[in-house]
C-alpha positions as CSV (number, residue, x, y, z in Angstrom):
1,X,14.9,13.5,-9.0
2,X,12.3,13.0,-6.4
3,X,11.6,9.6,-4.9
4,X,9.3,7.4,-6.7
5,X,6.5,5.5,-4.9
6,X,4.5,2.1,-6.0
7,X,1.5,1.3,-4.8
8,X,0.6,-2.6,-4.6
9,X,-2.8,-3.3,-2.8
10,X,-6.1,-5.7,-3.1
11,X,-9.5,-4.2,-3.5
12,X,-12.9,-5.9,-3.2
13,X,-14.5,-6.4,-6.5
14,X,-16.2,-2.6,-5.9
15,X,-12.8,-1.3,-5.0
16,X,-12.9,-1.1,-0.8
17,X,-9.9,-1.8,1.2
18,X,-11.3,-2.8,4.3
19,X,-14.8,-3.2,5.3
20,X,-16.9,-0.4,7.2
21,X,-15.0,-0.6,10.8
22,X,-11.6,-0.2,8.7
23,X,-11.0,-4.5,8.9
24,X,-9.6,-6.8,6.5
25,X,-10.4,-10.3,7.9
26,X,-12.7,-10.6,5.2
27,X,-9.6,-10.9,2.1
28,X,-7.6,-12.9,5.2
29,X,-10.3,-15.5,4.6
30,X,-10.0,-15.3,1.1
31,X,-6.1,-15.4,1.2
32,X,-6.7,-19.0,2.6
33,X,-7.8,-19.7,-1.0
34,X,-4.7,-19.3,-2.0
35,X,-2.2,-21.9,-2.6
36,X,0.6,-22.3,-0.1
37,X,3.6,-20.4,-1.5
38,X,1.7,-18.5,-4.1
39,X,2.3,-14.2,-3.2
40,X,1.1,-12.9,-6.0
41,X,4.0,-10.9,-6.9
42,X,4.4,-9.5,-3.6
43,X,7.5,-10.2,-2.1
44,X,9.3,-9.8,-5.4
45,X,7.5,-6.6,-5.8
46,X,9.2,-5.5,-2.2
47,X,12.7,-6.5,-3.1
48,X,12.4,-3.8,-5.5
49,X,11.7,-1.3,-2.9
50,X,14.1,1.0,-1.1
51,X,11.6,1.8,1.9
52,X,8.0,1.7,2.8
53,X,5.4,4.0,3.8
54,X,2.4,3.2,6.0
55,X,-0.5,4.9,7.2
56,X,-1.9,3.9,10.9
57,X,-3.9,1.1,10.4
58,X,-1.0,-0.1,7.9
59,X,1.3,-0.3,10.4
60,X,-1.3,-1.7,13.5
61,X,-2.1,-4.7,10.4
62,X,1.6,-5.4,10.6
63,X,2.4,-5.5,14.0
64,X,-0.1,-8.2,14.4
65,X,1.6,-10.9,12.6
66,X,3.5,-13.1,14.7
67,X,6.9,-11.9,13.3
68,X,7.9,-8.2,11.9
69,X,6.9,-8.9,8.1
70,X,9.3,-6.5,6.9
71,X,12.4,-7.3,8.0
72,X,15.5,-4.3,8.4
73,X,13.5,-2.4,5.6
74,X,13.0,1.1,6.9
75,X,9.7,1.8,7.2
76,X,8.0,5.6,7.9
77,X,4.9,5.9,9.3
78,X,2.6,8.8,8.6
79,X,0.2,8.9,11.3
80,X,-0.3,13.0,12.6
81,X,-2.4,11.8,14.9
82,X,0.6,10.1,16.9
83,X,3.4,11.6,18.9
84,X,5.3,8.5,18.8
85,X,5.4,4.9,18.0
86,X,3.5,2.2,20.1
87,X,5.2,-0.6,22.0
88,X,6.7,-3.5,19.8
89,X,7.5,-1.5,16.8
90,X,11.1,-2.3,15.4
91,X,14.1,0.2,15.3
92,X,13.8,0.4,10.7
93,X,10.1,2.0,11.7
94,X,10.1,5.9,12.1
95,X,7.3,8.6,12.4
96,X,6.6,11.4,10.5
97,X,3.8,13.8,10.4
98,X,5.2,15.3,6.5
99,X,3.3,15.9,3.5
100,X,4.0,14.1,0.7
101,X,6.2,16.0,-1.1
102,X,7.7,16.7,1.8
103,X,8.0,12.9,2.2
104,X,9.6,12.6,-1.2
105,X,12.4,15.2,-0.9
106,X,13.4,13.4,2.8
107,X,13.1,10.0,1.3
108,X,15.2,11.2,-1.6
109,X,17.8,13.1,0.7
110,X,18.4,10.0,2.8
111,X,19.2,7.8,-0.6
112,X,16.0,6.4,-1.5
113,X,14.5,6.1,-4.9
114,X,11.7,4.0,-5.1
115,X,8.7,3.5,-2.0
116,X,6.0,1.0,-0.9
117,X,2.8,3.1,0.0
118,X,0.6,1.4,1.4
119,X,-2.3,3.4,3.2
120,X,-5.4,4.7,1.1
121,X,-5.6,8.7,2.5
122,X,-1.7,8.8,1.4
123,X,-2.3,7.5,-2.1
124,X,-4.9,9.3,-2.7
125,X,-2.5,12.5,-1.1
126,X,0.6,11.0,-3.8
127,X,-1.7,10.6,-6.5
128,X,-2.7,14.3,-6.2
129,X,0.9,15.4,-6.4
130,X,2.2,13.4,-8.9
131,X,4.6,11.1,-7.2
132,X,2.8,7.5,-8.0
133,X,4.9,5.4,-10.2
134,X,2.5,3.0,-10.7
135,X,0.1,0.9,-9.0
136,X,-0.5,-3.0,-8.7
137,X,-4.5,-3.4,-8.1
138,X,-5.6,-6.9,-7.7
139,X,-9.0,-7.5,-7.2
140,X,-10.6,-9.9,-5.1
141,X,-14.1,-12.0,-5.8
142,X,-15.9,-10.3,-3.1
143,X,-18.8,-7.2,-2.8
144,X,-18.7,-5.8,0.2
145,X,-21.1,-3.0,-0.7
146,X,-19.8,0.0,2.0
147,X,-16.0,0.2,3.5
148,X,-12.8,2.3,2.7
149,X,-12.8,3.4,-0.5
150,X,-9.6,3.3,-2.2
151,X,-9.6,5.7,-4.0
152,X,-12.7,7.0,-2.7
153,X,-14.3,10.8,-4.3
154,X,-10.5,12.0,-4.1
155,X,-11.1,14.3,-6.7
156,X,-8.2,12.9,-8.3
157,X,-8.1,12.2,-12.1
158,X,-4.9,10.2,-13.5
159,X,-4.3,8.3,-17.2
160,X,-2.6,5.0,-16.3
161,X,-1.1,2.8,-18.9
162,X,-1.9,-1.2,-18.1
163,X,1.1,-2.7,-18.1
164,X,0.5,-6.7,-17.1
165,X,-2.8,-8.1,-16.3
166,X,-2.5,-11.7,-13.9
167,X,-5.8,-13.9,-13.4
168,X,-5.4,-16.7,-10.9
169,X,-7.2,-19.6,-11.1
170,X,-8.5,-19.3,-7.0
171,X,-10.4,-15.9,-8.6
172,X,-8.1,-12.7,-8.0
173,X,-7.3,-11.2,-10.7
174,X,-3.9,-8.2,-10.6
175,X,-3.5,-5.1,-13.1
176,X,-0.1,-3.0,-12.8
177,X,-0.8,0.4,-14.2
178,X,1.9,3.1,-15.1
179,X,0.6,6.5,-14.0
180,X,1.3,8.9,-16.7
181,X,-0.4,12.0,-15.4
């Protein structure tokens, strides 16, 4: 059985991930919204992972916290553009340049089961080939009218299943979806 991989990310209300120079200070400063404590789901979402798998600007978002967020969880970076990992990067991160299938069967050779992908090109890439388990969306009260598209004109068509729906009371609001085709 190939590798499974989850998807849990926040969109603007029209469904960008970062604004139009690829940022995301603008949901930082909505995150301060957000009561002390609360995750939304997050960290026991990642307990449930076996690895992660970041695009570029995934992994440069990480690195800029002020302590590895990830802890010994290996982490593969798929970033062709790269021959190796910058400076700082911790020993559980590794690069690859593999598709994602390709991904998938090495994931799966190594022991894995179940991924964190975090990085809209390689969602978009998973979603095409059928190896998205499902998808945690929450949505955030802000327009920010041009960025990076999610799911962008991917040319990818997919029937989820809603399987929990979460409002918050500080205005996001989270849908997990099953992906059934």
């Amino acid at each position: 059985m190939i590798v499974k991989f989850s998807v849990f990310v926040a969109t603007s209300l029209d469904g960008y991930v970062a604004d139009a120079h690829g940022g995301i200070g603008w949901l930082l400063d909505l995150t301060r919204q957000v009561p002390e404590g609360e995750d939304c789901g997050y960290q026991e979402f990642l307990a449930g992972m076996d690895a992660l798998v970041f695009g570029r600007r995934a992994l440069e978002q990480a690195l800029c916290f002020p302590e590895w967020p990830y802890g010994d969880k290996p982490v593969f970076v798929v970033c062709p553009e790269w021959a190796s990992l910058p400076d700082g990067v911790p020993a559980s991160v590794s690069l690859t340049n593999r598709s994602p299938r390709e991904l998938a069967r090495l994931l799966e050779k190594q022991g894995f089961g179940h991924a964190f992908l975090d990085d809209e090109s390689l969602i978009r890439g998973c979603l095409r080939q059928g190896l998205i388990d499902t998808i945690t969306l929450t949505t955030v009260p802000m327009l920010l009218g041009n960025g990076v598209s999610l799911f962008g004109r991917s040319g990818v068509a997919a029937s989820l299943q809603l399987e929990a729906s979460q409002s918050y009371p500080f205005g996001f609001v989270q849908n997990r979806y099953r992906v059934l085709t």
